[in-house]
C-alpha positions in Angstrom: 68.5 77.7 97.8 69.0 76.8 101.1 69.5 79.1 104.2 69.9 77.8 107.7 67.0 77.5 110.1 67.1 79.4 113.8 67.7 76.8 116.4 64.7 76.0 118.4 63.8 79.4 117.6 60.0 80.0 116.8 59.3 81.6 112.9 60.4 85.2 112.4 57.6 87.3 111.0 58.7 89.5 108.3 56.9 93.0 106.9 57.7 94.0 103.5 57.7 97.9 102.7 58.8 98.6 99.1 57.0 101.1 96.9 57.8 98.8 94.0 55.1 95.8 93.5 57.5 93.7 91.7 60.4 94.3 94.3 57.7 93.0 97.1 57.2 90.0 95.1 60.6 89.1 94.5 61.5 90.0 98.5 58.3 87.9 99.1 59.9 84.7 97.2 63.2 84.9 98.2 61.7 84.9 102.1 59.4 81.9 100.6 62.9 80.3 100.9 64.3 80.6 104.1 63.2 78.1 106.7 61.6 79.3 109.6 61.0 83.1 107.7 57.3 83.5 106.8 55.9 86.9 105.4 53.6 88.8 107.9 52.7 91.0 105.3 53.4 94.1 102.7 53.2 97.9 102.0 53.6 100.1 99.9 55.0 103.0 101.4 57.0 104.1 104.9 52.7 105.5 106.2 51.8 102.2 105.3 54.6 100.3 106.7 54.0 102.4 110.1 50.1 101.5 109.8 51.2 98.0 109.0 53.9 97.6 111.4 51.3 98.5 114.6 48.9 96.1 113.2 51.2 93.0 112.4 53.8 93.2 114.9 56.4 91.5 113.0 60.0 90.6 114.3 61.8 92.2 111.4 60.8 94.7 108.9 62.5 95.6 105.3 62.7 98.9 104.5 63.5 100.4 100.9 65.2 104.1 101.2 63.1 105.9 98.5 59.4 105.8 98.7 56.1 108.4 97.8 54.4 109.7 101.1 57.1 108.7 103.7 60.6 107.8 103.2 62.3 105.1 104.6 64.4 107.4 106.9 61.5 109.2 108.1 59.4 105.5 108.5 62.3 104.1 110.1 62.3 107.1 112.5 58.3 106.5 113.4 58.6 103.0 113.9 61.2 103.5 116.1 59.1 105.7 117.9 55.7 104.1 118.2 56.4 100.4 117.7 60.4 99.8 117.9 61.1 96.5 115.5 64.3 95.6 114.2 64.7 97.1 110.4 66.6 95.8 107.8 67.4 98.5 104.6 67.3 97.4 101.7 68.9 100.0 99.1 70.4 101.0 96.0 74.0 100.6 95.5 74.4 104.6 94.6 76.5 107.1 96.6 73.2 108.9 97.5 71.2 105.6 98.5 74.1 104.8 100.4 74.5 108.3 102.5 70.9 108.0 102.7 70.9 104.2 104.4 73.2 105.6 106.9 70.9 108.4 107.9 68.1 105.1 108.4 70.6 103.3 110.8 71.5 106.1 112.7 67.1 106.5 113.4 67.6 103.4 114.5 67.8 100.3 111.3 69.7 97.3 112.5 71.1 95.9 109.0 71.4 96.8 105.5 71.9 95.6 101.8 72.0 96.2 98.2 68.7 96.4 96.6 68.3 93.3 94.0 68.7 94.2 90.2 65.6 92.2 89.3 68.1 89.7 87.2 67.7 85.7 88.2 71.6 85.8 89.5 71.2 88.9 91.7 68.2 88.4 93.4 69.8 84.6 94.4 72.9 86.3 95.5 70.7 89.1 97.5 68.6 86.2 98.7 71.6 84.6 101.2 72.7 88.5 102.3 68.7 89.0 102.8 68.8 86.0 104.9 71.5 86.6 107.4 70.2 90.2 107.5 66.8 88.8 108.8 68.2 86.6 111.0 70.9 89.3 112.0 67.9 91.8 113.1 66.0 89.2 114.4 68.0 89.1 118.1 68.7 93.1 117.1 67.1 94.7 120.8 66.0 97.8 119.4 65.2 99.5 122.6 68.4 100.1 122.7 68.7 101.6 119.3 66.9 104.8 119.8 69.2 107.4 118.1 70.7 110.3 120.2 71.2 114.1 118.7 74.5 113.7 116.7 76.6 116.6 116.3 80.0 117.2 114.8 82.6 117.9 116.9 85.5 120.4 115.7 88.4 119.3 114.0 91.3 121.4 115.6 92.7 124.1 113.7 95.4 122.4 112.5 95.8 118.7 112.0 98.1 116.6 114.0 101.3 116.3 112.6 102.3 113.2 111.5 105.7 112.6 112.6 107.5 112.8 109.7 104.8 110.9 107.6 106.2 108.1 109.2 103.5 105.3 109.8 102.0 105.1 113.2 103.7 103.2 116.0 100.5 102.1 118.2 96.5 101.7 116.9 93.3 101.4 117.7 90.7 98.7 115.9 87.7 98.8 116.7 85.2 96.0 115.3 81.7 95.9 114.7 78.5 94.2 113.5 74.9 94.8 113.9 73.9 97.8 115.4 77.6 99.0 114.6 77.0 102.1 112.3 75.2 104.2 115.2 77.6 102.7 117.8 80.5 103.8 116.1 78.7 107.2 115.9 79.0 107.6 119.5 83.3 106.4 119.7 84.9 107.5 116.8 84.1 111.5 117.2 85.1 111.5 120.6 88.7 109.7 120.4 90.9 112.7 121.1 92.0 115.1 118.1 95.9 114.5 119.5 95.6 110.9 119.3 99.2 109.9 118.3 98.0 106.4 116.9 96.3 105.0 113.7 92.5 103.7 114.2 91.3 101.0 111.9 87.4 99.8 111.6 86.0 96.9 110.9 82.5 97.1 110.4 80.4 94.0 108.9 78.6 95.8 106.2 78.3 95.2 102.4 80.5 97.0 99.5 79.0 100.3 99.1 78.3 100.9 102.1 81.7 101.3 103.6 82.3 104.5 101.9 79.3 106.1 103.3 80.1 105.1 106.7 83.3 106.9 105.9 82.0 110.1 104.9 79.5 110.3 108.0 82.2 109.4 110.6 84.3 111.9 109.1 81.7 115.0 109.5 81.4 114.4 112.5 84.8 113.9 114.1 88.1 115.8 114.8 90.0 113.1 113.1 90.0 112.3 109.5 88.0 109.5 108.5 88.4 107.5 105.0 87.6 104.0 103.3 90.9 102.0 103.2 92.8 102.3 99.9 95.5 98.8 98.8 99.0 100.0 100.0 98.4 103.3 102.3 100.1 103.5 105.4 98.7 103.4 109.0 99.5 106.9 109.9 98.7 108.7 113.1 95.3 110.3 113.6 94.1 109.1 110.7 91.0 106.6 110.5 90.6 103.7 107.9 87.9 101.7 107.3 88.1 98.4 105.8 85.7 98.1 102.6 83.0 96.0 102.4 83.8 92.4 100.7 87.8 92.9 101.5 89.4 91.6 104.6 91.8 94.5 106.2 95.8 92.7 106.8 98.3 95.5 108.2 101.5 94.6 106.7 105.0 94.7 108.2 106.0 98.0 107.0 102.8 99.0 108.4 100.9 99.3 105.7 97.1 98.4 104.8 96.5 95.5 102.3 93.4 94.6 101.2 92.3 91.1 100.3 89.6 89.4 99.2 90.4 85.8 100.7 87.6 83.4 101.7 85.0 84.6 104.6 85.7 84.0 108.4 83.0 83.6 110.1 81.0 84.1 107.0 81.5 87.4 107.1 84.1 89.4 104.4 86.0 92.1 106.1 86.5 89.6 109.2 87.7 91.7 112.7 89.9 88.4 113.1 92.1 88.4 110.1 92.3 92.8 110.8 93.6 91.8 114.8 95.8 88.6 113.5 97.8 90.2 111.5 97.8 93.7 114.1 99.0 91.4 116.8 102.0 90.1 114.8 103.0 93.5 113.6 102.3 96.3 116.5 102.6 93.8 119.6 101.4 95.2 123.1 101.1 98.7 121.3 97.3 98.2 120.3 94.1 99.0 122.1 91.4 97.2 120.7 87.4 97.4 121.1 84.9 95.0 120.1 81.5 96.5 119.8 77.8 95.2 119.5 77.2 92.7 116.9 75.9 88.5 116.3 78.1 86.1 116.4 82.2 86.0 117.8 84.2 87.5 115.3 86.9 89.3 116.7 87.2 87.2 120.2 90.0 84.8 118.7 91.8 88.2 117.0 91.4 89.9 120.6 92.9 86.7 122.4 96.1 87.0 120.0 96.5 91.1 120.5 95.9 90.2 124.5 98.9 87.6 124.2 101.1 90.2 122.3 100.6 92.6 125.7 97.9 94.5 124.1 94.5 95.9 125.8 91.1 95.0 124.8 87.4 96.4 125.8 84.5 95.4 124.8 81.4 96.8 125.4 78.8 95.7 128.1 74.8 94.6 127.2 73.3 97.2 128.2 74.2 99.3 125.5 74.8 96.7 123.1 71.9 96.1 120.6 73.1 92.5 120.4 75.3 91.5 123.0 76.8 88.3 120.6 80.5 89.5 119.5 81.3 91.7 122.7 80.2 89.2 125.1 82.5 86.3 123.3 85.2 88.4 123.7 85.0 89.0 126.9 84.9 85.3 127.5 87.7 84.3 125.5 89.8 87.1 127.2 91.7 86.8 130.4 91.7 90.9 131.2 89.5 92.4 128.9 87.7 95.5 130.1 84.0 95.9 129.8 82.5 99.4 129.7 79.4 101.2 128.7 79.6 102.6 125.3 79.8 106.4 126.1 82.5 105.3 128.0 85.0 103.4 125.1 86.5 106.5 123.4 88.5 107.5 126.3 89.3 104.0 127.1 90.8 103.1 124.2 93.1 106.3 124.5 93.5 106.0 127.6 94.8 102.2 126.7 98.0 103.1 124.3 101.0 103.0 126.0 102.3 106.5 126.8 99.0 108.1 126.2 100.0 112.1 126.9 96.5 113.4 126.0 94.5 116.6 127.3 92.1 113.8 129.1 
């Protein structure tokens, strides 16, 4: 299999922690593989990996979620700590592994994917996700990734009405990529409880993990938070989150489909095909952020909702953990606005036309 090198970039060191010896041997091969990937080394467990990880100072590190002695949530944490790397998680494709992954990126974990079966086809197919990962995490700056103290805000006593169930008239999207998860962390619970507009994510991430994104944004916001279903309406105050492996299209009647068309960008949910077709249908009643993440998805998407008379913000490098898809944007864009990330919730209510709010 091939994978693409990094340009004139020199090899990216990779630890292994897995408590499984034949999972460290297959993760071992499959980075065999990849030009300019070498292994630095193994463990066996999330002490190890810390005790490893001071010793080798790799550029990347992948983490499994369940291990004896330390977890990978509690490693993750440590390492973060005492020798900040970017970590990659690799886990099982269960509703707990999956809570539990999203507990490791908001310590601070760059990346994750689906723990390989063992089977021939799996671990090829995991081998190309493993790959981007790595080189994902690889520009990941993780000083910036040190988690903050979440806590869940109230949801008001009632929730907003919803205008005759009618579907919403104005929306957010926000996109995101590496480093997303904790970033969105930080936007989604603060958007006001009285927001009178739908909000629609697009987060790179694989299928599996989209749903327990959902369930963690949810706890801790005001609004309701969910995993897009085929066919549901856009409705006000309501947040949807395009599943991993389907692109999110907003139809007409303003209504989600999901579609699982070929990859833009390489990536499946794309923050382009979500903005294309939100341009087309909402016009200048969008607000749109484009958050930390490799690569420019979402800059040609924000160029189109820009032409329609929408607003877009994307966030600045200094809180970015990789400046790649906010900083395309903001080229690509003739008025985007460029604000510090503690700063984009109110800015993208602030943004909707007729915003009434208590802010």
């Amino acid at each position: 299999m091939a994978y693409p090198a990094p340009a004139a970039r020199r090899e990216i060191r990779v630890l292994i922690v897995d408590d499984s010896a034949f999972m460290r041997r297959a993760m071992e091969r499959l980075i065999e593989q990849m030009p300019g990937v070498t292994v630095a080394g193994t463990a066996g467990d999330g002490l190890e990996g810390i005790k490893r990880a001071l010793e080798l100072r790799p550029d990347v590190i992948t983490m499994d979620v369940e291990m004896p002695k330390m977890d990978g949530v509690a490693a993750v944490g440590e390492i973060m700590r005492t020798v900040p790397t970017p970590i990659v998680m690799v886990s099982t494709l269960t509703s707990a592994g999956a809570d539990t992954t999203m507990r490791a990126l908001e310590a601070g974990a760059v990346e994750a994917i689906a723990k390989p079966s063992g089977l021939s086809h799996d671990l090829a197919n995991v081998g190309e996700r493993l790959a981007e990962a790595i080189q994902r995490a690889s520009f990941a700056n993780v000083r910036r990734a040190r988690p903050s103290p979440l806590v869940a805000l109230p949801r008001p006593a009632s929730p907003p009405v919803l205008a005759g169930g009618r579907p919403s008239s104005q929306l957010v999207v926000i996109g995101s990529s590496t480093g997303g998860p904790p970033a969105l962390t930080e936007v989604v619970p603060h958007l006001p409880a009285d927001l009178n507009a739908g909000v629609l994510i697009v987060q790179h991430m694989p299928a599996g993990f989209t749903g327990a994104l959902a369930r963690r944004l949810d706890a801790l916001s005001p609004l309701n938070v969910a995993e897009a279903v085929d066919g549901e309406p856009v409705r006000p105050g309501r947040v949807l989150i395009a599943p991993g492996d389907f692109h999110l299209v907003v139809t007409r009647d303003r209504r989600v489909r999901l579609e699982q068309g070929p990859t833009v960008h390489g990536v499946r949910p794309s923050v382009d095909v979500t903005l294309n077709s939100v341009a087309e249908v909402y016009g200048g009643n969008v607000a749109v952020a484009i958050l930390t993440g490799m690569g420019k998805d979402g800059a040609d998407g924000a160029v189109q909702v820009e032409r329609a008379g929408g607003r877009v913000i994307t966030q600045d490098e200094a809180t970015s953990v990789v400046y790649g898809m906010p900083r395309v944007a903001r080229e690509k864009t003739q008025h985007a606005q460029e604000l510090p990330l503690d700063r984009i919730a109110d800015a993208l209510a602030r943004a909707l036309p007729g915003w009434r709010g208590t802010r």
